[in-house]
ZAVO-754559 format. One record per residue (C-alpha): residue number from 1; residue in one letter; x, y, z. Coordinates in steps of 0.02 Angstrom, whole numbers, plus 32768, in hexadecimal, padded with zeros to 4 digits. Example, Ala and Ser with C-alpha at 12.3 -4.5 7.8 and 13.67 -1.06 7.14 Angstrom:
// residues 2
+-----+---+------+------+------+
:   k : r :   px :   py :   pz :
+-----+---+------+------+------+
:   1 : A : 8267 : 7F1F : 8186 :
:   2 : S : 82AC : 7FCB : 8165 :
+-----+---+------+------+------+
//
This chain:
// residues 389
+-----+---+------+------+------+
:   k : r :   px :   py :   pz :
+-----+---+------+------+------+
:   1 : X : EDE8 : F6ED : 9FCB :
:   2 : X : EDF3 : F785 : 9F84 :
:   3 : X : EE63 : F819 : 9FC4 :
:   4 : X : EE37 : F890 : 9F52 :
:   5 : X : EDD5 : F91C : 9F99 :
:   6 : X : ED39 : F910 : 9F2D :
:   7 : X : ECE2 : F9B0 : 9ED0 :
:   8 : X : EC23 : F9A2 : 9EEC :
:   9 : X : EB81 : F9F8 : 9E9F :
:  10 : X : EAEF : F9E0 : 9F00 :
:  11 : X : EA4E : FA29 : 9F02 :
:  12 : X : E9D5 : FA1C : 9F95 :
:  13 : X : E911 : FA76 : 9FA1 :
:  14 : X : E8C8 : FACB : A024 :
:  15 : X : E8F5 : FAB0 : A100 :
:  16 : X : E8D9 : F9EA : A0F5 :
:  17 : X : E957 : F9D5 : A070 :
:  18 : X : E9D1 : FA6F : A0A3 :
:  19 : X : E9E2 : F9EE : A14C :
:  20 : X : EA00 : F941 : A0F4 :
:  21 : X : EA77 : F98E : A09F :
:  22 : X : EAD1 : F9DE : A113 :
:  23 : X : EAE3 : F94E : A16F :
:  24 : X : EB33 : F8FA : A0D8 :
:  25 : X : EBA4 : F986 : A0CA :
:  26 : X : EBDA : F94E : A17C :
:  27 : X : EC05 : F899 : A14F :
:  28 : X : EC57 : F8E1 : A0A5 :
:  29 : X : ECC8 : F963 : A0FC :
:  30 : X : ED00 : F8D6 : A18C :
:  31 : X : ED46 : F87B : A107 :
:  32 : X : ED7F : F8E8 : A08F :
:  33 : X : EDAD : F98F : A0FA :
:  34 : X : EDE4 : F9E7 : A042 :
:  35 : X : ED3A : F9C3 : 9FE9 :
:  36 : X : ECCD : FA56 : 9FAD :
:  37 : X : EC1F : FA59 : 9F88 :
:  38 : X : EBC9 : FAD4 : 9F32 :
:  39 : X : EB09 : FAE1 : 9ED4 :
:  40 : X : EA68 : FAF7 : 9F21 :
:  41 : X : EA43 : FAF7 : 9FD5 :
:  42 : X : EA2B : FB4F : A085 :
:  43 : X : EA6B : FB9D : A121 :
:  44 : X : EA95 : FADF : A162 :
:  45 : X : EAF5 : FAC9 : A0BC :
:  46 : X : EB44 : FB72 : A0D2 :
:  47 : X : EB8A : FB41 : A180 :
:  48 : X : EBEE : FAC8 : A13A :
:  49 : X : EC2F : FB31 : A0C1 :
:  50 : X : EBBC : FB03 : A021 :
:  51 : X : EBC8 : FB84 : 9F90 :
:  52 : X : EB02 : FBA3 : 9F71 :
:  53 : X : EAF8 : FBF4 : 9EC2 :
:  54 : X : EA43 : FBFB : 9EE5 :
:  55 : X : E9E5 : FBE3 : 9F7D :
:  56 : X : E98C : FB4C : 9FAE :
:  57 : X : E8E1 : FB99 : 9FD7 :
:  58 : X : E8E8 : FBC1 : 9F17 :
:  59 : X : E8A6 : FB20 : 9F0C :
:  60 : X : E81D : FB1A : 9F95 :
:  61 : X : E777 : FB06 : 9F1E :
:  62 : X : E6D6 : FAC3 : 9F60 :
:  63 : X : E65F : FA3C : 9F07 :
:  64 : X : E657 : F9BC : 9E8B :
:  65 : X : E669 : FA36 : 9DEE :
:  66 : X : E5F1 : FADC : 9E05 :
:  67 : X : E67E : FB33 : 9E79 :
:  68 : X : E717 : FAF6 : 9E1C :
:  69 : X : E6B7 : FB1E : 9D77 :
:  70 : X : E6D2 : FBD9 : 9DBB :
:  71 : X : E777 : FBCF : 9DBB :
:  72 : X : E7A3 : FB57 : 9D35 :
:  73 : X : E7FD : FBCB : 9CD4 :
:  74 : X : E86E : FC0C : 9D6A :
:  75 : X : E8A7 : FB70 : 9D96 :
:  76 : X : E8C2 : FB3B : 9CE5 :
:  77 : X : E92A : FBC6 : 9CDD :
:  78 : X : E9A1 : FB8D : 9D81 :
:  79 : X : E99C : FAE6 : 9D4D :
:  80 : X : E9D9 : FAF1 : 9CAA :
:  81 : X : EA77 : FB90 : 9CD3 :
:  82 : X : EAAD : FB03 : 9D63 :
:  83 : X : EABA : FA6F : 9CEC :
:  84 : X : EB0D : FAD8 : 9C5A :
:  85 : X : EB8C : FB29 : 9CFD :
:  86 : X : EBA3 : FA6B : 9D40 :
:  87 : X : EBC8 : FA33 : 9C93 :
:  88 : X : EC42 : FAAB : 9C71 :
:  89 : X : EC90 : FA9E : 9D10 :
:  90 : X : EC86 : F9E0 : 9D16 :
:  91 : X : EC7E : F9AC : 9DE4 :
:  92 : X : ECB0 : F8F8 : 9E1B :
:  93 : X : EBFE : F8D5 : 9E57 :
:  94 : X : EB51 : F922 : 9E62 :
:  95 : X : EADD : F907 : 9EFE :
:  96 : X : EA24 : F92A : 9EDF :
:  97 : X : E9DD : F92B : 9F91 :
:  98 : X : E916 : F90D : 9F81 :
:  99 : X : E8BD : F9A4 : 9EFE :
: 100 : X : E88B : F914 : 9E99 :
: 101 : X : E83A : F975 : 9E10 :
: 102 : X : E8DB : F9EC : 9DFC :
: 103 : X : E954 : F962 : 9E17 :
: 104 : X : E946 : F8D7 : 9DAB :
: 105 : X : E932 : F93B : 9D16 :
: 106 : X : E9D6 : F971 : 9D46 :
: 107 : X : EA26 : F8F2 : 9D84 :
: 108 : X : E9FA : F893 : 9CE6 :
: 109 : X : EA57 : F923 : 9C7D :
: 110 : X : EAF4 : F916 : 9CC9 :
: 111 : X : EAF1 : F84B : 9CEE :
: 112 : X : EAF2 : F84B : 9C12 :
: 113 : X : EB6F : F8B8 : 9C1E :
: 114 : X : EBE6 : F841 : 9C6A :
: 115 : X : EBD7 : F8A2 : 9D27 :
: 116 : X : EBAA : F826 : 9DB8 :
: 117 : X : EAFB : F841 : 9E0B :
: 118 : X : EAB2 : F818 : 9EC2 :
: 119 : X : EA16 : F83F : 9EED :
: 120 : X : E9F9 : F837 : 9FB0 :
: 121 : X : E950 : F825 : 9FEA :
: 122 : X : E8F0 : F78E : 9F75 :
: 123 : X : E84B : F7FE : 9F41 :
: 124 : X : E7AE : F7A6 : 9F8C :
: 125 : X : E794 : F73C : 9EFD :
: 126 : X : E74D : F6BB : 9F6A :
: 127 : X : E6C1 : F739 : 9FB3 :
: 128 : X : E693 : F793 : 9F0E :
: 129 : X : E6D9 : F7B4 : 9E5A :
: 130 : X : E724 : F704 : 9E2B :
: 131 : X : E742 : F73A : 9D87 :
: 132 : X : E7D5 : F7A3 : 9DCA :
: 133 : X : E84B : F6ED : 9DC5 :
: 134 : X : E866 : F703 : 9D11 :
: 135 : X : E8AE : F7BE : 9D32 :
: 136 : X : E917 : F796 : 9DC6 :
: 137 : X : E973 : F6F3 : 9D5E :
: 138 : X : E99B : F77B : 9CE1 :
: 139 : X : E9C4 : F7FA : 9D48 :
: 140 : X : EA18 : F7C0 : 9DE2 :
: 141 : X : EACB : F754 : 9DDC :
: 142 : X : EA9C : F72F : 9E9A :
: 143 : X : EA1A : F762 : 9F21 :
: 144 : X : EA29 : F776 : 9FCF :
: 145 : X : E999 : F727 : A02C :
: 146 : X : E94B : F75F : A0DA :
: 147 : X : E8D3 : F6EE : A0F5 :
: 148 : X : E917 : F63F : A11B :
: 149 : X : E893 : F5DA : A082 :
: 150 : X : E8C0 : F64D : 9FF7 :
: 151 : X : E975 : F5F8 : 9FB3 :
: 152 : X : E905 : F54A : 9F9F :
: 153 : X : E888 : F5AE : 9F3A :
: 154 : X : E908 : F60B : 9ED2 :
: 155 : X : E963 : F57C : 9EBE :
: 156 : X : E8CE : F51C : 9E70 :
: 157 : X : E8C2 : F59B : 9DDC :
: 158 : X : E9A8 : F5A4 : 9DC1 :
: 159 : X : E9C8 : F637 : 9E1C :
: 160 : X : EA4C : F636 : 9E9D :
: 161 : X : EA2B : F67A : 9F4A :
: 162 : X : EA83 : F67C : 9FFC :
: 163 : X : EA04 : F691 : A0A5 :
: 164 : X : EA7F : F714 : A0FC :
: 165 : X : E9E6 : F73A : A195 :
: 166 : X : E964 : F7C3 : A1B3 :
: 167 : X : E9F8 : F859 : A1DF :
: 168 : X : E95D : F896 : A241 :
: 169 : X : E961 : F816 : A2C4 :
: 170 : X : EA27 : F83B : A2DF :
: 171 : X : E9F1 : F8E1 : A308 :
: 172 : X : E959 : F8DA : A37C :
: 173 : X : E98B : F893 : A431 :
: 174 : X : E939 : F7DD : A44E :
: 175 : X : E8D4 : F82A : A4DC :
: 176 : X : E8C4 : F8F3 : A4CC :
: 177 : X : E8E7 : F972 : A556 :
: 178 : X : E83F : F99E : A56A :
: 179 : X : E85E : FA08 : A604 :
: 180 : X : E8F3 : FA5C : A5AA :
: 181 : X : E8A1 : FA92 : A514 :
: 182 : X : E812 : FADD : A566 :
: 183 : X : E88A : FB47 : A5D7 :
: 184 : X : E8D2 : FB81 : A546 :
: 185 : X : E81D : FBC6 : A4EB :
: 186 : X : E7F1 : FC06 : A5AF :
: 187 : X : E772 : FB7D : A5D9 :
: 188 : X : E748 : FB1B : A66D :
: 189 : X : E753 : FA70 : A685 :
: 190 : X : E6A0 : FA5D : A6C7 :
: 191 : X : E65A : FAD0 : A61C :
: 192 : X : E60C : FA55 : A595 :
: 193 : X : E664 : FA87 : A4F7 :
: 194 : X : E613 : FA66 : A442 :
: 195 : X : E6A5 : FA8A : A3C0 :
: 196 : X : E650 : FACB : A319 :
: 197 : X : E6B7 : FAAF : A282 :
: 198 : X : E65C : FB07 : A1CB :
: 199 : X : E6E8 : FACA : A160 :
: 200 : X : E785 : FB13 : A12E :
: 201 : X : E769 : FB52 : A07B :
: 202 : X : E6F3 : FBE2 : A02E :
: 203 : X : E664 : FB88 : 9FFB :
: 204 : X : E65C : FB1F : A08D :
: 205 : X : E64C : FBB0 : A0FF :
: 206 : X : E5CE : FBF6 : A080 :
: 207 : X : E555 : FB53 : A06B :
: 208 : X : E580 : FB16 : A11F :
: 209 : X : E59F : FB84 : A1AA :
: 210 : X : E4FC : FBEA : A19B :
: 211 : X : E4A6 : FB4B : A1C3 :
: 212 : X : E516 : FB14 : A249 :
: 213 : X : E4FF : FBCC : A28F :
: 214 : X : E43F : FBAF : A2A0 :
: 215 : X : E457 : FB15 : A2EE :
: 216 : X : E4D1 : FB74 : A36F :
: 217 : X : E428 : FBDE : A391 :
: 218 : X : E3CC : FB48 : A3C3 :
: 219 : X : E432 : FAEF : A427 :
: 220 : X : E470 : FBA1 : A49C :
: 221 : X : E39D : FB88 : A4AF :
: 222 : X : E39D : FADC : A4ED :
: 223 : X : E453 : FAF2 : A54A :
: 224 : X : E462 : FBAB : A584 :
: 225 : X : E4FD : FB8E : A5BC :
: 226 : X : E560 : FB16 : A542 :
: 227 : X : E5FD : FB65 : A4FF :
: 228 : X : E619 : FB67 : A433 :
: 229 : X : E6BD : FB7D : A3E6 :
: 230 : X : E6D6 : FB91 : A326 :
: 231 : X : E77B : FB7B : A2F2 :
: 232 : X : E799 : FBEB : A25F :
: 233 : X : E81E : FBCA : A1CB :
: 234 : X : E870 : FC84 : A1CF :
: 235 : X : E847 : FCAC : A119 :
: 236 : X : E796 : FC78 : A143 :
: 237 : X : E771 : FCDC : A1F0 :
: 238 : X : E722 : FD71 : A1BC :
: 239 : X : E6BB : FD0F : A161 :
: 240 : X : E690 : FCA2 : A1D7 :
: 241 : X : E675 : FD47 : A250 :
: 242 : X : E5FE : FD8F : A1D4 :
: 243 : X : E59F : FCEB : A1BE :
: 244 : X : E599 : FCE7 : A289 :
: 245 : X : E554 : FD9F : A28D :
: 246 : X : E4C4 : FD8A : A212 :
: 247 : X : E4A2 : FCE5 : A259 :
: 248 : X : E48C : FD46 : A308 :
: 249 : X : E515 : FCBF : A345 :
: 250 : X : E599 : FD3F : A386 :
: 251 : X : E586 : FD6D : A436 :
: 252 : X : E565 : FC9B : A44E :
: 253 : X : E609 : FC63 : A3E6 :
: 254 : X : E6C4 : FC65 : A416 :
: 255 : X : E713 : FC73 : A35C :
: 256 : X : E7CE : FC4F : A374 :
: 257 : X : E856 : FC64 : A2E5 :
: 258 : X : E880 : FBAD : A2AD :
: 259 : X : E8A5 : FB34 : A34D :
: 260 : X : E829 : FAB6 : A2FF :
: 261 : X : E8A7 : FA20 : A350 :
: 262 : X : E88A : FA8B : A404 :
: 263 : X : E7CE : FAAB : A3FE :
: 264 : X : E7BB : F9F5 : A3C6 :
: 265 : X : E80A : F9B0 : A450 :
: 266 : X : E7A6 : FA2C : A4CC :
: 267 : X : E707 : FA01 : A47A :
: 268 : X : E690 : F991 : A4E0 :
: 269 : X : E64B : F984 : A425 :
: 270 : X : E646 : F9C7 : A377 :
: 271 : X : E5D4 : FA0E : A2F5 :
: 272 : X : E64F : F9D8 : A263 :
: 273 : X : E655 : F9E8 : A1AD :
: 274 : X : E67B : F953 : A134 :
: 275 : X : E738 : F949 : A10F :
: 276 : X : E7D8 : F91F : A165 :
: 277 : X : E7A6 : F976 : A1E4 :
: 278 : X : E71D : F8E9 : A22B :
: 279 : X : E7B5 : F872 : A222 :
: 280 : X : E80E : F8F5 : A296 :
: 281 : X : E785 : F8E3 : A2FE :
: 282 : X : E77F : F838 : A309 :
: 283 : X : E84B : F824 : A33D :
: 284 : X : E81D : F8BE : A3DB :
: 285 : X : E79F : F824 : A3FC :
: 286 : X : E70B : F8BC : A3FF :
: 287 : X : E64B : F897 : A3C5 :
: 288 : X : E605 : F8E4 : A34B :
: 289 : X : E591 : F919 : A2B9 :
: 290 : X : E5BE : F913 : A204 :
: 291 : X : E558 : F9A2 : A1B8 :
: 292 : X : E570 : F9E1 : A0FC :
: 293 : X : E51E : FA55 : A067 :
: 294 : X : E561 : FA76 : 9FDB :
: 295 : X : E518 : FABD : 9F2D :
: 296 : X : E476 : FA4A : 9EEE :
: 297 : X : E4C1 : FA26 : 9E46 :
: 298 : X : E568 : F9FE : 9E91 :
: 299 : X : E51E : F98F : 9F10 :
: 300 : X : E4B9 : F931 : 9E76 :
: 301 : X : E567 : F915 : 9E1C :
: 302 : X : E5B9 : F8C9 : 9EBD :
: 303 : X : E52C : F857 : 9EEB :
: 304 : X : E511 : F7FB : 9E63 :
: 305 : X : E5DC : F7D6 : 9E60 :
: 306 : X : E5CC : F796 : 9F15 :
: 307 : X : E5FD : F6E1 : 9F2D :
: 308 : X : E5D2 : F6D2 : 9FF5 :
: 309 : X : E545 : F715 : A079 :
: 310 : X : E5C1 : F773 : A0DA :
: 311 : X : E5FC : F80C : A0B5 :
: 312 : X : E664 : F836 : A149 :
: 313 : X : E710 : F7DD : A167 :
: 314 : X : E6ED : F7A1 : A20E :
: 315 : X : E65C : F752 : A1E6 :
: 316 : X : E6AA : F71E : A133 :
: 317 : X : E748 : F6C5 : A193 :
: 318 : X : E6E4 : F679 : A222 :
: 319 : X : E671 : F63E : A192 :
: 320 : X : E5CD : F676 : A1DC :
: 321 : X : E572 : F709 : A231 :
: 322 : X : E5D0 : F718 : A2D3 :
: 323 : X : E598 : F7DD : A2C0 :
: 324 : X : E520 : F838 : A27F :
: 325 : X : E519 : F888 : A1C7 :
: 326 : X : E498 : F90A : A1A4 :
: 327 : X : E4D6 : F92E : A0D0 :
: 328 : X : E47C : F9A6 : A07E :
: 329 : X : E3B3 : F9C4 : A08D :
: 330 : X : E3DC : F968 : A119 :
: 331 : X : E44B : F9DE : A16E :
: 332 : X : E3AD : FA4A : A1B9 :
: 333 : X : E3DE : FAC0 : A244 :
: 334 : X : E373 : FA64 : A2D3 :
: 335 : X : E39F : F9B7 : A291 :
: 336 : X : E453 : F9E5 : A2B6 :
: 337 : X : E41B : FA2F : A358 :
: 338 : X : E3CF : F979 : A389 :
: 339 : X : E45A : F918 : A351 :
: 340 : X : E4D0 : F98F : A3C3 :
: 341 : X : E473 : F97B : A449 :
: 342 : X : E469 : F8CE : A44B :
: 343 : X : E528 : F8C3 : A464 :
: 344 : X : E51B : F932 : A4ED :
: 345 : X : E48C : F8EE : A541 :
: 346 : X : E4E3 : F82D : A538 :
: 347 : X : E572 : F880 : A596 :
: 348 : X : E51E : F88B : A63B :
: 349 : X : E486 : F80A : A60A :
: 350 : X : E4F1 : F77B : A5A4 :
: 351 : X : E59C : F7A1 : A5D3 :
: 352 : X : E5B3 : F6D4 : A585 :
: 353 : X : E586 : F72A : A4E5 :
: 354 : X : E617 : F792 : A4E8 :
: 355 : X : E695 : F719 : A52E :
: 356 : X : E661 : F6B0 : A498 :
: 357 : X : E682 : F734 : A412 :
: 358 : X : E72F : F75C : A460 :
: 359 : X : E763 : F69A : A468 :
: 360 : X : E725 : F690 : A3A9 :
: 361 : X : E794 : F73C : A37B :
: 362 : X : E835 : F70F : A3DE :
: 363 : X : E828 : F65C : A379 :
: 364 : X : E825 : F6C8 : A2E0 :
: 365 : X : E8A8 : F73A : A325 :
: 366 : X : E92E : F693 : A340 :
: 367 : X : E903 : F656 : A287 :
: 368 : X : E93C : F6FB : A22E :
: 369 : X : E9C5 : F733 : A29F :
: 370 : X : EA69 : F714 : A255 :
: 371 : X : EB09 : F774 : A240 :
: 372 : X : EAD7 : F7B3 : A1B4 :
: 373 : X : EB66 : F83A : A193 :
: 374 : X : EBDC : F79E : A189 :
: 375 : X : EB81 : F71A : A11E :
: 376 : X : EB58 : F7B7 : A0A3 :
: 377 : X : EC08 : F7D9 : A080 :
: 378 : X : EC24 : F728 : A074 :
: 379 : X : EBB3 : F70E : 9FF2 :
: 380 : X : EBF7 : F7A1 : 9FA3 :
: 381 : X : ECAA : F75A : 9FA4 :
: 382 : X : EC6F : F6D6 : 9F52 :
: 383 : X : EC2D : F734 : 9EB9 :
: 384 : X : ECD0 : F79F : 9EAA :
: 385 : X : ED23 : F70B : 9E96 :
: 386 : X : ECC3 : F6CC : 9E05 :
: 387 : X : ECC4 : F6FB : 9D5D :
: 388 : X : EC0A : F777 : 9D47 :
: 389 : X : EB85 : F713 : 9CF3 :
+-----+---+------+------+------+
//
């Protein structure tokens, strides 16, 4: 064991990552009360007393390569001062939580520099990009898995890898206080509820939400008096306000300031966007639809690198279509009305429909829940304790 309180670099991008690794902060801090932690990352990093040197949503791009082509020289820019400040200022382990694209570049610096490297969360090279295995043997000493198949797979191509759990399914309740959460966003327990997430970076609310908006219009038509909550990432609300108001969505949403776990588990359903948070949906046990846009050119990139049908993670881990995905031209403002509406309809005309759903998510829920905090810093014991490779 080591008693040593460890100095750590770690970088995490945008809210998914600024809460993985926040998490990890936990399990690092209960065993090592002394360690520090500075780098890239959030207000959940912050709270546990993480130096950020430059915010996480610094990192929040959009898209297979248009959007980050935008800011390519930017992030060039933070990646490269961080490396030359870690290298100077040599840290006893970095921690690149997801940000593929910024992080292994990185993380492949300082590993041939002699500094030990994790990477926690495996990028989906088993859904798309599998040419990213050669990158991640170079660049990462260890990963940190969340999905319970992806140490076998890394393991196949020499690359050492510890399933630690989803820290998700930790963190959302096994059955959600419906009631509760509604009492909290001043709804009733007899209103039906759609939850309607647009995404949580720039672009997303940009290519997405106007769509989802539309299809807000439609279903108020078909359900005068359904409820819709949005959700909004604070950076991203008056945005999401302005998209609302030239939409002609404003008098017929509730926008909230964050509370996405809260308005999930209020939600009779969700309009979602692809991401983590469909997987959050999944664990509050909540049906949905998968919608998605995103520039045409980007969208050409990322499909011809894509290795399964699926594009959402519930669908990807339950290995078929257990909800719908409407992905690009697809993603039509009445088609995302129907698929809504089918949800809602099933409630009261195939309840067994529903009960179905929720038996298949709470499965899923049990196979990623670990304590994730603990096995994290365990791993991460571990690698202090070797020599850095």
């Amino acid at each position: 064991m080591t008693d040593k309180a460890p100095r750590v670099a770690m970088v995490a991008g945008e809210a998914s990552g600024d809460l993985l690794a926040g998490l990890l902060l936990d399990g690092m801090q209960a065993r090592w009360p002394a360690a520090t932690a500075h780098g890239i990352g959030g207000p959940q990093m912050a709270r546990r007393g993480f130096a950020a040197w430059w915010p996480s949503d610094k990192l929040a791009v959009h898209g297979y390569s248009v959007e980050v082509f935008r800011r390519l020289r930017e992030l060039l820019s933070i990646r490269k001062q961080l490396r030359n400040r870690l290298l100077a200022d040599r840290p006893d382990i970095f921690i690149g939580v997801d940000a593929p694209d910024f992080n292994l570049g990185l993380e492949a610096d300082l590993r041939a520099a002699g500094i030990r490297t994790v990477h926690f969360v495996c990028p989906s090279i088993w859904a798309w990009r599998a040419d990213r295995v050669e990158k991640i043997r170079k660049s990462a000493g260890h990963v940190l898995c969340i999905f319970p198949f992806e140490p076998e797979l890394l393991a196949r191509h020499g690359i050492a890898a510890t399933y630690v759990g989803h820290p998700l399914a930790s963190v959302i309740p096994e059955v959600p206080d419906r009631s509760g959460a509604r009492a909290h966003l001043g709804l009733a327990d007899g209103d039906e509820v759609l939850a309607i997430l647009p995404g949580s970076r720039s672009a997303e609310v940009q290519y997405i939400a106007p769509a989802f908006f539309q299809a807000a219009a439609l279903l108020r038509q078909a359900r005068p008096n359904l409820r819709m909550v949005v959700p909004a990432v604070p950076a991203l609300q008056a945005r999401i306000e302005q998209v609302a108001r030239e939409q002609g969505v404003s008098g017929m949403l509730q926008i909230v300031t964050g509370q996405s776990h809260t308005v999930l588990a209020a939600c009779d359903a969700t309009l979602i966007a692809s991401g983590t948070a469909t997987l959050e949906a999944a664990l509050f046990k909540r049906p949905m639809v998968i919608g998605y846009h995103m520039h045409p050119l980007s969208w050409w990139l990322m499909k011809r690198k894509q290795l399964q049908p699926w594009v959402g993670l519930p669908n990807i881990l339950c290995g078929e279509f257990v909800v719908p995905e409407l992905i690009q031209g697809a993603a039509t403002p009445q088609a995302l009305c129907d698929a809504t509406l089918q949800w809602l309809d099933a409630k009261v005309q195939h309840p067994a429909t529903i009960t179905a759903l929720e038996q298949r998510f709470s499965a899923l829920h049990a196979s990623l829940r670990r304590d994730t905090s603990q096995l994290a810093a365990d791993a991460i014991e571990k690698i202090l304790a070797t020599a850095a490779v």
